[in-house]
C-alpha positions as CSV (number, residue, x, y, z in Angstrom):
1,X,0.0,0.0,0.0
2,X,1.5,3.5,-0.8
3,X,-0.4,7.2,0.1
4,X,-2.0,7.6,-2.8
5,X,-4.5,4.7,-2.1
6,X,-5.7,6.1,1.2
7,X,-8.0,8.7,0.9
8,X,-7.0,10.7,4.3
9,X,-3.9,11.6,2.2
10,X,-4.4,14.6,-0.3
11,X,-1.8,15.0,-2.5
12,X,-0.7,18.3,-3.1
13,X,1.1,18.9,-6.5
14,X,1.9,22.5,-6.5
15,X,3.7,22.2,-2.9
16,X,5.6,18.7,-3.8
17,X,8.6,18.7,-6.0
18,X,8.1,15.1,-7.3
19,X,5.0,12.4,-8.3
20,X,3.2,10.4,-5.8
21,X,5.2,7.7,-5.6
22,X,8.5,9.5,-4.7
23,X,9.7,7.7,-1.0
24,X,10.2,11.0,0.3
25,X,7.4,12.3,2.3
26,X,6.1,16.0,3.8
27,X,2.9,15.1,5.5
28,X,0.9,17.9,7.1
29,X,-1.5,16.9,10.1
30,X,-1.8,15.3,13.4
31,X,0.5,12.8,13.8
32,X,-1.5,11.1,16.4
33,X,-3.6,10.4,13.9
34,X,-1.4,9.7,11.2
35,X,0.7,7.5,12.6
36,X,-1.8,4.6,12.8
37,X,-2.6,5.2,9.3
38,X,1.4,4.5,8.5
39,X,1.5,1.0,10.2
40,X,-0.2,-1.0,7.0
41,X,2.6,0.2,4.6
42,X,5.6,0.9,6.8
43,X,5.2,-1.5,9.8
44,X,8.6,-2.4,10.4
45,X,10.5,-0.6,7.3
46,X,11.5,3.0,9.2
47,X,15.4,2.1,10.6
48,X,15.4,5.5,12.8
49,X,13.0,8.1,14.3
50,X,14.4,11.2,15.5
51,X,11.8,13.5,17.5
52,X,12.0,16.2,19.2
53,X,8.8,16.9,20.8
54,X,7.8,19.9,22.8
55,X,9.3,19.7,26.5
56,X,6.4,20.9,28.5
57,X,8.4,23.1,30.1
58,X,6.2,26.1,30.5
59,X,7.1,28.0,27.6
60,X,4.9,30.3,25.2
61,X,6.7,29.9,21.6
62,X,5.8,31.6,17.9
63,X,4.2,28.1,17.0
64,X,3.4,26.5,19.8
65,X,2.3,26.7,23.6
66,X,4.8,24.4,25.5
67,X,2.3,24.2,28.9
68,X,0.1,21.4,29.5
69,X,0.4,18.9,32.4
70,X,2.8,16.2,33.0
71,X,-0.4,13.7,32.9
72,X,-1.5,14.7,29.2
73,X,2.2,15.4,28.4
74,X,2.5,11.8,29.0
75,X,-0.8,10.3,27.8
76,X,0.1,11.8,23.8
77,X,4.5,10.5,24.5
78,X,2.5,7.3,25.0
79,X,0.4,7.7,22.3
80,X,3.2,8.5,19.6
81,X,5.8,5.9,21.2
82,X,3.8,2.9,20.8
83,X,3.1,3.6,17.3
84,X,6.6,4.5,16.3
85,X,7.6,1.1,17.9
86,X,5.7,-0.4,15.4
87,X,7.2,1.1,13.1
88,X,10.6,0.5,13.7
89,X,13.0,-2.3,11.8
90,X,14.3,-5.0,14.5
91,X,17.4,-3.3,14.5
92,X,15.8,-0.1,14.5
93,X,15.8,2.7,17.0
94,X,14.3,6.0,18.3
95,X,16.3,8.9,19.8
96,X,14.1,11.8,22.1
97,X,15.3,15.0,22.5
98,X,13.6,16.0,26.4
99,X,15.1,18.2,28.7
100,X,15.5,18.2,32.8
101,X,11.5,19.1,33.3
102,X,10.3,15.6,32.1
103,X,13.0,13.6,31.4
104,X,12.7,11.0,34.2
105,X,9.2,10.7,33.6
106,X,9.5,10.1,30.0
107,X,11.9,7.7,30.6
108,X,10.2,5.5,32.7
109,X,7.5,5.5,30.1
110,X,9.5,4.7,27.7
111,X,11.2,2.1,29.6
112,X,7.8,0.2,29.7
113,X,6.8,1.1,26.2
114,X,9.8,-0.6,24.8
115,X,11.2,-2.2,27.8
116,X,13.9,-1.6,30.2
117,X,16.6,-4.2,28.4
118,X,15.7,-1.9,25.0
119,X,17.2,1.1,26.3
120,X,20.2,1.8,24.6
121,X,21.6,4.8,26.1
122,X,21.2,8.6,27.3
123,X,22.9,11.3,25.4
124,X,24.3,14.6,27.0
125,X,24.4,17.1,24.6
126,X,25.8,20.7,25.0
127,X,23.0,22.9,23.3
128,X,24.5,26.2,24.5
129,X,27.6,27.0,25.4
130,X,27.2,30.4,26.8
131,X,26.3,30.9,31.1
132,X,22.9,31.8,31.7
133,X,23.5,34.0,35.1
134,X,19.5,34.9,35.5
135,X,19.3,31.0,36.5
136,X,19.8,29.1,39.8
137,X,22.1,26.9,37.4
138,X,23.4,27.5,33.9
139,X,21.2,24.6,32.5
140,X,24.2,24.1,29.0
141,X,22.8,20.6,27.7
142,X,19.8,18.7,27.2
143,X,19.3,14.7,27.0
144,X,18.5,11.9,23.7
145,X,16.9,9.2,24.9
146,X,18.0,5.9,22.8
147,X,15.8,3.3,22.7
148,X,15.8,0.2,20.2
149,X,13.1,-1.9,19.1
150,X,15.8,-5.1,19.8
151,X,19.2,-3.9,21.9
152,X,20.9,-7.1,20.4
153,X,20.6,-6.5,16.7
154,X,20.7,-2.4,16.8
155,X,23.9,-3.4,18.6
156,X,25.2,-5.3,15.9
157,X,23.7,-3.2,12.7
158,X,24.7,0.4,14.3
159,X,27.5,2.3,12.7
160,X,30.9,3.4,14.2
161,X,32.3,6.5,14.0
162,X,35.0,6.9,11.6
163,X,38.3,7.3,12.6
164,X,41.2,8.3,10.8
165,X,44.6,6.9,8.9
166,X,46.8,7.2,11.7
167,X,44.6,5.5,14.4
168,X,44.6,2.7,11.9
169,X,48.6,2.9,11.4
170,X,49.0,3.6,15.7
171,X,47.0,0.4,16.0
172,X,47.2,-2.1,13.1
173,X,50.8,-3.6,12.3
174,X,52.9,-6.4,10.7
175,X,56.2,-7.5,12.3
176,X,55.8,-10.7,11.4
177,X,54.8,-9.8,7.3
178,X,52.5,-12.2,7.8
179,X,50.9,-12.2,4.2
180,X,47.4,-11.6,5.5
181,X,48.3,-7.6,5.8
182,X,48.2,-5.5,9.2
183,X,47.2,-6.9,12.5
184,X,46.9,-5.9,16.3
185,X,46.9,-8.6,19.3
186,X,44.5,-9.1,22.0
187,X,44.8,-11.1,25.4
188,X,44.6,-14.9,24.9
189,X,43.0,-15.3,28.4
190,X,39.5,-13.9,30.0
191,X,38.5,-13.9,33.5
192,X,37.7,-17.3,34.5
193,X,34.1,-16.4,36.1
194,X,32.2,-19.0,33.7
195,X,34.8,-21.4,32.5
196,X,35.4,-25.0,31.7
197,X,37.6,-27.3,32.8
198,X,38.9,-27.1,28.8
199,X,40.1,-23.9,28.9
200,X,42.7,-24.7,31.9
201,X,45.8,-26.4,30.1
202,X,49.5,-25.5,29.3
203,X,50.6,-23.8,25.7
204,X,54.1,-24.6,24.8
205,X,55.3,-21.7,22.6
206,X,58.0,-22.4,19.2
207,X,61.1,-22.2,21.8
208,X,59.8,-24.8,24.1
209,X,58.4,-22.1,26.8
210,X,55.1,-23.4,28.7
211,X,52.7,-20.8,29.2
212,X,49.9,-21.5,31.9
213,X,46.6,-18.8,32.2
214,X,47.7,-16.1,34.8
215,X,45.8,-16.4,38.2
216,X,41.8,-16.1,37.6
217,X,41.7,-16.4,34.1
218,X,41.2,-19.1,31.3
219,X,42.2,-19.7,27.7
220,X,40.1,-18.3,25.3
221,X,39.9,-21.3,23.4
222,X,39.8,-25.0,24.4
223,X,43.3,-27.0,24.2
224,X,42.3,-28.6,20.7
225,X,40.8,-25.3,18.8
226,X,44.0,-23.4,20.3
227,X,46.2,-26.1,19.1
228,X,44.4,-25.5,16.1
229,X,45.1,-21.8,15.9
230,X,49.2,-21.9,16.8
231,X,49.6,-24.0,13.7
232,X,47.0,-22.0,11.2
233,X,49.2,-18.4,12.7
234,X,47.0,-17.2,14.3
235,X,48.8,-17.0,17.7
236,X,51.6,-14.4,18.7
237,X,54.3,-15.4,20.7
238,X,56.5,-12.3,20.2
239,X,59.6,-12.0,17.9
240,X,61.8,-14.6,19.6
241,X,58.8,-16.9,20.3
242,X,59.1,-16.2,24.2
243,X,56.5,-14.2,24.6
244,X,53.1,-14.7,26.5
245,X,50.7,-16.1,23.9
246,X,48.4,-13.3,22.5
247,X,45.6,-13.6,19.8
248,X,46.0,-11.9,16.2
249,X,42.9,-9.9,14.8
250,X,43.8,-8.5,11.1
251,X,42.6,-5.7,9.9
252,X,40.9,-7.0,6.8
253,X,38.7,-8.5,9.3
254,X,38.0,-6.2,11.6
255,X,34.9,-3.5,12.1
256,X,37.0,-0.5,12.6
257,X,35.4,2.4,14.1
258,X,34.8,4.1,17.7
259,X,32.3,3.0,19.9
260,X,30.2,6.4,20.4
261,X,30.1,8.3,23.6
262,X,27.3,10.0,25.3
263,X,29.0,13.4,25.6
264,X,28.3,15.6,22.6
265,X,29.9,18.9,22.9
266,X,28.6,21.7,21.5
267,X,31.7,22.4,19.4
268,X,31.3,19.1,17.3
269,X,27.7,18.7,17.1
270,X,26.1,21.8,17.3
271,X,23.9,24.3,19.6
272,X,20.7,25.8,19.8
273,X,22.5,29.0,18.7
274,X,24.1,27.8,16.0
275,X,21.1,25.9,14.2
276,X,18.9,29.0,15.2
277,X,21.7,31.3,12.9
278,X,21.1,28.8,10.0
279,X,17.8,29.2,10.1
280,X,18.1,33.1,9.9
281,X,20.7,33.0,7.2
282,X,17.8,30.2,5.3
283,X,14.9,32.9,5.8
284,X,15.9,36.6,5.9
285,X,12.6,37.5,5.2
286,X,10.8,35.8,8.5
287,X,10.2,37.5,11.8
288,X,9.8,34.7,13.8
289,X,11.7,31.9,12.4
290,X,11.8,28.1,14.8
291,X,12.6,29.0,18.4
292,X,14.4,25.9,19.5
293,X,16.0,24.5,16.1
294,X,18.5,21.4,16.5
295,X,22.0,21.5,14.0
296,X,22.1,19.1,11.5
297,X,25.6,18.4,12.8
298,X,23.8,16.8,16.0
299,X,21.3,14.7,13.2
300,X,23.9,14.1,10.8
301,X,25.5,12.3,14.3
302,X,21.8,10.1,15.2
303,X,21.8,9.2,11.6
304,X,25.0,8.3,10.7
305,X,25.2,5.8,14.1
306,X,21.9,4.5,13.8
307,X,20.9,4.2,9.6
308,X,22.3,3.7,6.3
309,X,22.0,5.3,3.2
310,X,19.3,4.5,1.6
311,X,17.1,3.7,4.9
312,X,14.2,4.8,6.1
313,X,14.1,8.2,8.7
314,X,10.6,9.4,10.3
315,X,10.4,12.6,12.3
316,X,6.6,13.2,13.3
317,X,7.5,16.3,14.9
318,X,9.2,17.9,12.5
319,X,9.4,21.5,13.4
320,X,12.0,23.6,11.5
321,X,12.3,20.9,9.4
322,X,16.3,19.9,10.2
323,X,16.1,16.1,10.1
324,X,14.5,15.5,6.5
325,X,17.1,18.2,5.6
326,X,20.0,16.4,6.8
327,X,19.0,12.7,6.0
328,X,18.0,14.7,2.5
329,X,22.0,15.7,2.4
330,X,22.9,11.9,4.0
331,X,21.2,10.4,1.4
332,X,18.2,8.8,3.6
333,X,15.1,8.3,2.6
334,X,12.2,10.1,4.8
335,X,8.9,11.1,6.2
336,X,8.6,14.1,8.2
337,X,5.3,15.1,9.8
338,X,3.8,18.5,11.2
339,X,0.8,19.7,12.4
340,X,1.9,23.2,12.7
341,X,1.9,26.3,10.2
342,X,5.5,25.8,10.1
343,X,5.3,23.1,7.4
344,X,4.7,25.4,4.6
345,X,6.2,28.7,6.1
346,X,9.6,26.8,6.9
347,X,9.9,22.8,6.2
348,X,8.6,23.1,2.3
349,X,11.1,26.3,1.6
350,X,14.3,24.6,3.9
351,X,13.8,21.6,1.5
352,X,13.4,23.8,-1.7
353,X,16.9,25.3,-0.5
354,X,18.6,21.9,-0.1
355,X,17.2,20.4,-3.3
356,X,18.8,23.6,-5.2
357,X,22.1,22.9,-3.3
358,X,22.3,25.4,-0.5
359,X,25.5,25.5,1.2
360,X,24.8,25.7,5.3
361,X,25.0,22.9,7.5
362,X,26.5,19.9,6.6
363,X,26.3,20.4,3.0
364,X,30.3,21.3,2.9
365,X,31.0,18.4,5.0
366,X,29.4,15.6,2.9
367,X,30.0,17.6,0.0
368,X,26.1,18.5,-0.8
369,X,25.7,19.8,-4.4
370,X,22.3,19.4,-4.8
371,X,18.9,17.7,-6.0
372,X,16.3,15.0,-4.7
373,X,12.5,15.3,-4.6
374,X,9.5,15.0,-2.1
375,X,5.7,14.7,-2.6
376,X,3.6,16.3,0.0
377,X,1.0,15.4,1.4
378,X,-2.0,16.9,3.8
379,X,-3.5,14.3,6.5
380,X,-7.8,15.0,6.0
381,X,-8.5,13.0,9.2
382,X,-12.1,13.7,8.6
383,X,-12.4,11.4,5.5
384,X,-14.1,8.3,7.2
385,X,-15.9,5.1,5.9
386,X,-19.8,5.9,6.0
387,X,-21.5,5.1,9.0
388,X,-25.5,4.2,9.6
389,X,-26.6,7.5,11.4
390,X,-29.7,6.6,12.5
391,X,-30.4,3.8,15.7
392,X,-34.3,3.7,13.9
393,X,-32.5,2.0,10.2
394,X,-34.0,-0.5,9.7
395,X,-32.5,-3.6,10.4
396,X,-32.4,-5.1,6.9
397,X,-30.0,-2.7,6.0
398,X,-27.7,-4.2,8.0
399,X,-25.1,-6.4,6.2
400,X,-25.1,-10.1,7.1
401,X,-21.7,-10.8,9.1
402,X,-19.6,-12.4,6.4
403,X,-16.1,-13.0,8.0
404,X,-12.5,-15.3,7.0
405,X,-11.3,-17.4,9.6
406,X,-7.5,-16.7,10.3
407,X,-5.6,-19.1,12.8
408,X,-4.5,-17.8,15.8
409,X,-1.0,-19.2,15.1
410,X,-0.5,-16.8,11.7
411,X,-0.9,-13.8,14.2
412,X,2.5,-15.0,15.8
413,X,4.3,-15.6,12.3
414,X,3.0,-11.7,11.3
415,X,3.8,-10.0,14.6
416,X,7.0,-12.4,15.9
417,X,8.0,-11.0,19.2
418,X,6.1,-7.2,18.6
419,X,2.9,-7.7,21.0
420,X,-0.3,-6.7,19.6
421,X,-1.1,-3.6,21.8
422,X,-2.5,-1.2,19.4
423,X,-5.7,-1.1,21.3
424,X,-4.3,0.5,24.2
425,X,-4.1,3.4,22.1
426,X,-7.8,3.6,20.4
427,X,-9.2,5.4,23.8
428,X,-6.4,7.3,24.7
429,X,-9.1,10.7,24.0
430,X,-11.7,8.9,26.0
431,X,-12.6,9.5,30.1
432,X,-13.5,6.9,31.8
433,X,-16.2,8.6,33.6
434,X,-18.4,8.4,30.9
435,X,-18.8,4.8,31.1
436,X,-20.6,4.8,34.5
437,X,-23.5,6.9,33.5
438,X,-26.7,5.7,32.5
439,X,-28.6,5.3,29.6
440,X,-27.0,4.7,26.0
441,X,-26.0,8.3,25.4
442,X,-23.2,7.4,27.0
443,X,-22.0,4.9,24.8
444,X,-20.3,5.2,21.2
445,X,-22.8,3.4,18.7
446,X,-20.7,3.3,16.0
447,X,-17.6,1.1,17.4
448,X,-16.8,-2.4,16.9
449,X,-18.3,-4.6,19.0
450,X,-16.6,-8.5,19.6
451,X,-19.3,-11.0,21.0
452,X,-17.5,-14.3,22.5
453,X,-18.3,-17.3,23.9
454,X,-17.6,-17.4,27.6
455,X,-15.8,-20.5,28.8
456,X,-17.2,-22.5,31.5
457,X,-14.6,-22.2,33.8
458,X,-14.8,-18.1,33.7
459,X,-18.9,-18.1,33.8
460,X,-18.9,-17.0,37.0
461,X,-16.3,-13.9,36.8
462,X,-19.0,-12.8,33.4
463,X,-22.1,-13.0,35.8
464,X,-21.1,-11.1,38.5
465,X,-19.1,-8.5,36.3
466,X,-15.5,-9.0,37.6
467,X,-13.9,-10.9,34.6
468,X,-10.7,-8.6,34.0
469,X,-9.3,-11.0,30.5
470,X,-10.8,-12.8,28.0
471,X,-9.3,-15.2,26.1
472,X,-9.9,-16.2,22.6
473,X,-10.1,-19.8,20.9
474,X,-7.8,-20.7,18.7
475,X,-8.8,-19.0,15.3
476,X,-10.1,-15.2,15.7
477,X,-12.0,-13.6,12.6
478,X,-10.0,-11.2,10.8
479,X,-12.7,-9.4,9.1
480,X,-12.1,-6.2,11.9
481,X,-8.5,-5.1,12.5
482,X,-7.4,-5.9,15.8
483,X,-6.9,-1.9,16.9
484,X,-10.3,-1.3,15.5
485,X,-12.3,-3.5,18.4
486,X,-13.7,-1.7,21.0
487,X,-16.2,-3.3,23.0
488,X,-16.8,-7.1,24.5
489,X,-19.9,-8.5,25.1
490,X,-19.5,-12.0,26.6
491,X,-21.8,-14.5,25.5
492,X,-23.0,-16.8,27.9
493,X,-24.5,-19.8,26.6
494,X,-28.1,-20.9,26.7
495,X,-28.6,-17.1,27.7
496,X,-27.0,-14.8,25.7
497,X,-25.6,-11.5,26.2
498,X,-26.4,-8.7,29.0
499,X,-23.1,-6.7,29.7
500,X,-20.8,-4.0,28.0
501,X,-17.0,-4.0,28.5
502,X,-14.1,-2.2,27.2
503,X,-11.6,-3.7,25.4
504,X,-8.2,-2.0,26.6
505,X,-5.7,-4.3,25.1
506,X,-5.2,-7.0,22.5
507,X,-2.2,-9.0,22.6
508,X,-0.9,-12.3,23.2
509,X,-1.2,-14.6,26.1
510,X,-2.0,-18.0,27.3
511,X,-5.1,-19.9,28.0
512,X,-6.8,-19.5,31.6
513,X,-4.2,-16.8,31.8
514,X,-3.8,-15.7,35.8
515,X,-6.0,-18.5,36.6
516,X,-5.4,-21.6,38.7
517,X,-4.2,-24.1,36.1
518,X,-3.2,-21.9,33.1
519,X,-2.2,-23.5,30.3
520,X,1.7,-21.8,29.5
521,X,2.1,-23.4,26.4
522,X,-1.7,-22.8,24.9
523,X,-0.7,-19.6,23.5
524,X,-4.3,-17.6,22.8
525,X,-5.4,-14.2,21.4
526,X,-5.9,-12.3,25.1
527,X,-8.2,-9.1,25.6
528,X,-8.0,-7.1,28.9
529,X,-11.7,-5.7,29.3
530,X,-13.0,-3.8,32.3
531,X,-16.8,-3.2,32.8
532,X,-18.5,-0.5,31.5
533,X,-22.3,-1.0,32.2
534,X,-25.1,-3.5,31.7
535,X,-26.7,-3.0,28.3
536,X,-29.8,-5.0,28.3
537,X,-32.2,-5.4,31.2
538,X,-32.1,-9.1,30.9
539,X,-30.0,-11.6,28.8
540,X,-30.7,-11.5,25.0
541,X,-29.6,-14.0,22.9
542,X,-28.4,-13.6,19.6
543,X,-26.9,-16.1,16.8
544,X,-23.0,-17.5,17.2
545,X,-22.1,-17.6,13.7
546,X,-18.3,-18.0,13.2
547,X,-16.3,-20.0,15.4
548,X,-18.5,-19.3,18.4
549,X,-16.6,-15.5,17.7
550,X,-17.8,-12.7,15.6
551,X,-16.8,-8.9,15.0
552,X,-17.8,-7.7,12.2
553,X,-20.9,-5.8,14.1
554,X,-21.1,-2.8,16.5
555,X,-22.7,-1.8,18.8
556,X,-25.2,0.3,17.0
557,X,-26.1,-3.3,15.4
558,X,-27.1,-5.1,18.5
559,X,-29.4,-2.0,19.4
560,X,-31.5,-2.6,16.0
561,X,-31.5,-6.6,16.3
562,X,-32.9,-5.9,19.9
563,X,-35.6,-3.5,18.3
564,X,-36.4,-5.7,15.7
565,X,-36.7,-8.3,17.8
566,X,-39.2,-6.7,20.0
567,X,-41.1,-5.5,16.8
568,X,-41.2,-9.1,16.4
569,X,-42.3,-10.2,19.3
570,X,-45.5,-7.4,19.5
571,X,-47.0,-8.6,16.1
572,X,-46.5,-12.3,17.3
């Protein structure tokens, strides 16, 4: 699926300096509510998100208010973070620019959003470099969170920083001329905390010297792959051959590079000042240009550690526009989102510079000369599939539920190890208080509705209103996505259904989950509901079509079966 074929995205030709299916993308609107509508065609394609959201730190700016509270602060983080998790490659990750008002709560929610083993690191970075003496402290730096999607394989696919000839000549040698070129030793022994009664043996060097592993440590190799390695070269023994055994690593082997630091001064990567005098010398003509730019020398660092060229970059708070300008330069490809007037007054013009070749920046340090395209696009979030607006339609207009049946175990093979939690996001606008008043004005006729059968051994949880999950069977309908449900109705058999819940979350669990006897290995589709109200007077029953499951109805639905069916009843 591209753009183009969902309606909510209006092309705009005159703004966009490509066709429709260029793979760079401007896209004006909410990105709360764009984001979802990314997942079908990028879902695990974007390799690094860079955002830098407002702080909430009290502030009144040219194009937006910086003031809510922490709670709602938190509630849209949330929002955006789970979504761009989805997003992201395995080895893909997300860097957060926050400062000292909400950091540690940010953190923590992003600790549980992606989880505590997924957090890769937190950057210091010098964004002024001038004493502010009105303060209690100078505050000179603000923080990027890192978080991954999977620690082990960013850690594996994320870049090095360059170094130069002579720390390659300082480090790399040959005084052997061993025909393999340059190498550099390492220790032949580690610390013996977790070895094996292999690695403890005596190495006889070329002059007849016997070598045992110093005090607390081991042999990096067992006695027969060591053996192994003194005859294939591989082990150094000094000039004379007299020398402590050490391990040779060539340099036609090797991944050379530094292992970044989390100190970024402001003299290599950039400050507030310095990004905000780019702007300036971009747009002479504007009062007010972007109060808190970032230098592209600071994203020309994110995106050189943690893509390619030729990957995919999403910003979805794209402000002045500075990381589709650099990844434009670093030859990335992009989407950059903004809700604000600062799209077309800034973003569109900075990326009409670059494409003609303009020179600030890092355009003289990777050489920029020019050229590229984007299409731009603006997000209509008002565009919806038609609804039944009336609760009197008659209930032959409504479609008969016509639904494929998917096995359970084809959700795991789509979503591997990414837990299906889109639903916790579908109410994030919703108060809960509305759900305790009476009368069906207080509920939202238009939403999805699942109706399942309720196991036996739950029955009693369902009739006195306390059941908390609900587990699935083993093949689920996938007629309705699963972050469009939105209600439960349990379905008690030889009765029928009486009560309204709300789904909160979808994802994966385990039969009888939290229950005496759970099944571990019976992996199931699991909802967490929570009671909203009773919706009927009295059990009604209705038909079980597919797999004792169905959702292609809502809740609007039921209310016309249970007029019809008292229409029916009065002329019987």
């Amino acid at each position: 699926m591209q753009l183009k074929d969902n309606i909510k995205f209006v092309f705009d030709k005159q703004i966009s300096v490509g066709n429709e299916n260029c793979q760079n993308l401007l896209i004006k609107g909410d990105n709360k509510a764009i984001l979802p509508e990314l997942a079908s065609a990028y879902r695990g394609k974007v390799k690094c998100v860079y955002i830098d959201p407002p702080y909430n730190n009290g502030d009144s700016y040219h194009y937006y208010d910086d003031n809510t509270s922490t709670a709602l602060w938190l509630k849209e983080m949330r929002a955006v973070l789970m979504w761009l998790k989805q997003l992201l490659t395995k080895d893909g990750s997300v860097w957060i620019s926050i400062d000292d008002k909400e950091m540690a709560y940010l953190k923590v929610e992003a600790d549980t959003i992606f989880g505590r083993e997924n957090f890769a690191s937190t950057i210091i970075w010098q964004q002024r470099k001038t004493r502010e003496n009105r303060a209690v402290f100078s505050c000179n730096h603000e923080y990027i969170l890192v978080y991954t999607r999977d620690i082990k394989a960013f850690k594996k696919s994320r870049n090095l920083l360059p170094v130069g000839e002579g720390f390659i000549d300082s480090k790399y040698k040959n005084p052997d001329n061993d025909p393999r070129g340059p190498w550099q030793s390492i220790s032949a022994s580690v610390q013996a905390g977790h070895a094996v009664a292999s690695q403890f043996y005596s190495i006889t060097s070329p002059t007849g010297k016997e070598f045992n592993p110093p005090k607390g440590r081991c042999w990096s190799y067992n006695q027969e792959r060591m053996l192994r390695e003194i005859a294939d070269g591989n082990i150094w023994f000094g000039l004379d051959g007299n020398n402590t055994p050490r391990i040779k690593k060539f340099l036609k082997d090797a991944k050379i590079g530094l292992t970044p630091e989390t100190l970024w001064s402001g003299d290599n990567y950039g400050t507030t000042d310095s990004a905000k005098k780019h702007l300036l010398s971009l747009f002479p003509d504007v009062d007010q240009v972007f109060d808190t730019p970032k230098p592209e020398e600071l994203i020309k660092q994110i995106l050189e550690i943690g893509s390619n060229e030729g990957d995919l970059i999403l910003d979805c708070y794209l402000g002045s526009g500075t990381t589709i300008a650099t990844a434009h330069k670093l030859n990335r490809r992009y989407i950059g989102i903004e809700i604000g007037e600062q799209m077309t007054n800034l973003v569109v013009r900075r990326l009409n510079d670059v494409i003609a070749g303009e020179q600030g920046g890092i355009s003289q340090v990777v050489n920029w000369q020019g050229g590229g395209e984007f299409a731009y696009y603006d997000f209509d979030n008002k565009i919806r599939e038609k609804q039944p607006s009336s609760l009197t339609r008659s209930v032959k207009n409504v479609k008969p539920v016509s639904v494929k049946q998917l096995n359970l175990y084809e959700l795991f093979d789509r979503y591997k190890d990414n837990p299906i939690i889109e639903n916790s996001m579908v109410r994030e606008d919703l108060s809960m208080n509305v759900y305790g008043s009476c009368g069906n004005s207080s509920i939202l006729p238009s939403k999805n509705c699942l109706i399942g059968l309720v196991k036996k051994d739950n029955l009693e949880q369902y009739v006195e209103r306390s059941a908390k999950i609900y587990y699935t069977g083993k093949k689920f309908p996938s007629t309705v996505a699963l972050n469009k449900l939105f209600y439960f109705m349990p379905y008690l058999k030889n009765k029928g259904v009486r009560d309204l819940y709300l789904i909160k979350v979808a994802r994966v669990g385990t039969r009888k989950e939290g229950q005496c006897g759970e099944a571990k290995n019976d992996l199931r589709l699991v909802f967490d509901i929570e009671f909203v109200k009773q919706f009927f007077d009295d059990y009604m029953p209705v038909e079980l079509k597919i797999w004792r499951t169905f959702t292609d109805t809502t809740v609007e639905k039921i209310m016309l079966a249970k007029d019809e069916q008292k229409k029916y009843s009065k002329t019987n």
